[in-house]
N, C-alpha and C positions, 0 to 999 in steps of 0.2 A: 173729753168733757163728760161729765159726771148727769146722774138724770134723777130728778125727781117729779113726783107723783106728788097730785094736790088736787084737794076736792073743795069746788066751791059751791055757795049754794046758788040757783038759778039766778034768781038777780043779778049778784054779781058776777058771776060767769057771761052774760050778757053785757053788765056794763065793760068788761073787760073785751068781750069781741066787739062792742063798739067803740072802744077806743083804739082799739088793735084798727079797725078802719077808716078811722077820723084823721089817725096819725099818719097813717101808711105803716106801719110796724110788719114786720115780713109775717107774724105769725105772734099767737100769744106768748107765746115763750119769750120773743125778745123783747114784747110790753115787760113782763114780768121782770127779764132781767134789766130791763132800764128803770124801772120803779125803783128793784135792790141797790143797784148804782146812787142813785140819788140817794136813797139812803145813808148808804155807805157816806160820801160826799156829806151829805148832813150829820153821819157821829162825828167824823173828822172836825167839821167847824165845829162843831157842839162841845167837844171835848177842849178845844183849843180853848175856846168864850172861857171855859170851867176852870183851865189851867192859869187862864189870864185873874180867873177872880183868885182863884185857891193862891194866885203871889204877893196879896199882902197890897197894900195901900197901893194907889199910884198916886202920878205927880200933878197938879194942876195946870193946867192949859189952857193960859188966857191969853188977850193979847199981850202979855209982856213975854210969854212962853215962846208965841210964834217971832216975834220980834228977834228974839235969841239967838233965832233958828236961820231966820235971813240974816243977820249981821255975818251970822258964825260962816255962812254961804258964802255972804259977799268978801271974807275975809281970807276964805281958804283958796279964792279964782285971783 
């Protein structure tokens, strides 16, 4: 595992150890790396929402859409 060094200023280095002891987190480090995660986690949706706009029109989905959708169900059982 690889390591880094980070300098916070007072505040936040406090609200960090108190979160590290509200959560139970073993140590700030794993606050921190749970933060990254989440992160991570949110480009991933982020990026997907973006790929879904960047495809161009979609299709309307009304009730007749969903309609569609249970016939086609009940047709295929």
């Amino acid at each position: 595992m690889a390591t880094m060094n980070i300098s916070l200023p007072d505040d936040l280095r406090a609200f960090a150890d108190a979160q590290v002891h509200a959560h139970l987190y073993a140590s700030s480090s794993e606050y921190v790396r749970e933060l990254i995660r989440r992160d991570r986690e949110t480009s991933v949706v982020r990026e997907a929402v973006l790929e879904g706009m960047r495809s161009g029109e979609g299709s309307r989905m009304d009730a007749d859409y969903f309609d569609g959708l249970r016939a086609s169900v009940r047709d295929a059982s």
